[in-house]
Structures are given as C-alpha cells and as structure tokens.
C-alpha positions as CSV (number, residue, x, y, z in Angstrom):
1,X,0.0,0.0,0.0
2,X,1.3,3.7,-1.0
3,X,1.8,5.8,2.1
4,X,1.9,9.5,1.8
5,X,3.2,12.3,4.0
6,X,2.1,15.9,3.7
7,X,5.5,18.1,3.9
8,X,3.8,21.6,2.7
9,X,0.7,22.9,2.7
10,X,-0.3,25.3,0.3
11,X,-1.6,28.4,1.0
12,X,-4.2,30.3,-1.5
13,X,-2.6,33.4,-3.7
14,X,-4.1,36.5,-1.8
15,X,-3.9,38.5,-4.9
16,X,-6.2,36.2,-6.6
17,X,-8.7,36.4,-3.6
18,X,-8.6,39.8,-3.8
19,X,-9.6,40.4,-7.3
20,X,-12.5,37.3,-7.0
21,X,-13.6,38.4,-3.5
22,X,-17.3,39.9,-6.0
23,X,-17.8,36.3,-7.2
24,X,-19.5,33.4,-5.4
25,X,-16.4,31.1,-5.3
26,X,-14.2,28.2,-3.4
27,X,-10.6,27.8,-2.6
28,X,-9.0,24.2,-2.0
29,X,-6.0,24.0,-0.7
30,X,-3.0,22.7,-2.0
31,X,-0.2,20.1,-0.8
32,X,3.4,18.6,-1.4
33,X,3.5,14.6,-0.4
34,X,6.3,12.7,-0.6
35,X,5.8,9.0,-1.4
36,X,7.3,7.3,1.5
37,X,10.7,5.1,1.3
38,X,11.1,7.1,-2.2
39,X,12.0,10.7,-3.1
40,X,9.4,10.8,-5.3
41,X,6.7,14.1,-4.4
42,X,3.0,14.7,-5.1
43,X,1.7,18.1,-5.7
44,X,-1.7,19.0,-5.2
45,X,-2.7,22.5,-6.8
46,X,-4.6,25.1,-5.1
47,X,-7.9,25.0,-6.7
48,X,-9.9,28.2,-7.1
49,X,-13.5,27.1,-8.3
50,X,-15.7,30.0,-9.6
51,X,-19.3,29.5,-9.8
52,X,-21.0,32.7,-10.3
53,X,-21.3,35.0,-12.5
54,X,-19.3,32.2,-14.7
55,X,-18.3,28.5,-14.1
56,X,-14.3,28.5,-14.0
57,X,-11.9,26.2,-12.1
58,X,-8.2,27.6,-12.0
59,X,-5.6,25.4,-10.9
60,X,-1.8,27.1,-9.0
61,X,0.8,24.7,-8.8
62,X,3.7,25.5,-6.3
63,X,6.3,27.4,-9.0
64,X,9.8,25.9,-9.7
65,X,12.6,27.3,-11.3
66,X,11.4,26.2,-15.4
67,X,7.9,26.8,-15.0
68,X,7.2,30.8,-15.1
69,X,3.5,30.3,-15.5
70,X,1.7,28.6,-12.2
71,X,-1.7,28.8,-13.0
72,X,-3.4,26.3,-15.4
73,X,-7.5,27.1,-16.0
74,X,-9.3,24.3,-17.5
75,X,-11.8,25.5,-19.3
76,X,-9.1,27.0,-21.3
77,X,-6.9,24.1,-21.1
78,X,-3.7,26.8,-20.7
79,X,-1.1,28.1,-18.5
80,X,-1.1,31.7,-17.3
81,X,1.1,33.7,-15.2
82,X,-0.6,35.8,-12.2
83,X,-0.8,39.6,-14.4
84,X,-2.6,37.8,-17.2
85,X,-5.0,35.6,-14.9
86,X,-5.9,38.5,-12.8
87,X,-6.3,40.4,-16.3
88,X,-8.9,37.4,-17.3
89,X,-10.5,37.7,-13.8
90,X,-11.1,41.4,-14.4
91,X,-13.0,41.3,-17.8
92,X,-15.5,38.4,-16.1
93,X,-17.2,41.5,-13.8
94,X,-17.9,43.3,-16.9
C-alpha cells in the first residue's frame, strides 16, 4: 500500500482572492507529499473554483525554477502567469 506524508501545505494566492472576492467562489488548498521510502513528491494545486457569474476552475501549482507560469485554468486548457489571470479575472465583472 502507498503511504503518503504531507511536507507543505499550500496556501491560497491573496492576490487572486482579492480580485474574485465579487464572485460566489471556493478555494481548495494545495499540498506537497512525498511518497514514503522514495524521493518521489506529489503536488496538489490550489484549486480556485468559480461558480458565479461564470463557471471556471483555476488550478496554482507550487512554482519551480522552469515553470514561469503557475496557474493552469481548465476550461481553457492553458497556462497563465498571475498579471494575465488577474487580467482574465477582471473582464468576467464586466
């Protein structure tokens, strides 16, 4: 049987909340495992799921040193950096 152990908790972007704070929304926080007797790790996003006035589920994975672009929305099936998601975020009040 796998065993996991959480090492980090994720904690949600507060820029983010700030700019969906108008929407009916839910966070989920994320988490780093590590597979035990391995080095192998696990990582969990941070799941922002917006249900009002639009239906949009925004994944942030913990950033490493290749990847410049943490957040992944699915309904777009792409990755965004924070300026352009928070540009995205902005045109959905409108």
């Amino acid at each position: 049987m796998l065993e996991f152990k959480t090492i980090e908790t994720l904690k949600p972007n507060t820029e983010i909340l700030e700019v969906i704070k108008d929407y009916t929304y839910k966070v989920k926080k994320g988490t780093v495992k590590n597979l035990t007797c391995t080095n192998l790790q696990v990582i969990e996003p941070t799941e922002y799921l917006i249900t009002y006035p639009t239906t949009l589920t925004i994944l942030e994975y913990k950033v490493n040193e290749i990847s410049n672009k943490p957040f992944f929305v699915k309904e777009h099936n792409q990755k965004y950096s924070l300026s352009e998601i928070t540009q995205i975020l902005k045109k959905l009040k409108f």
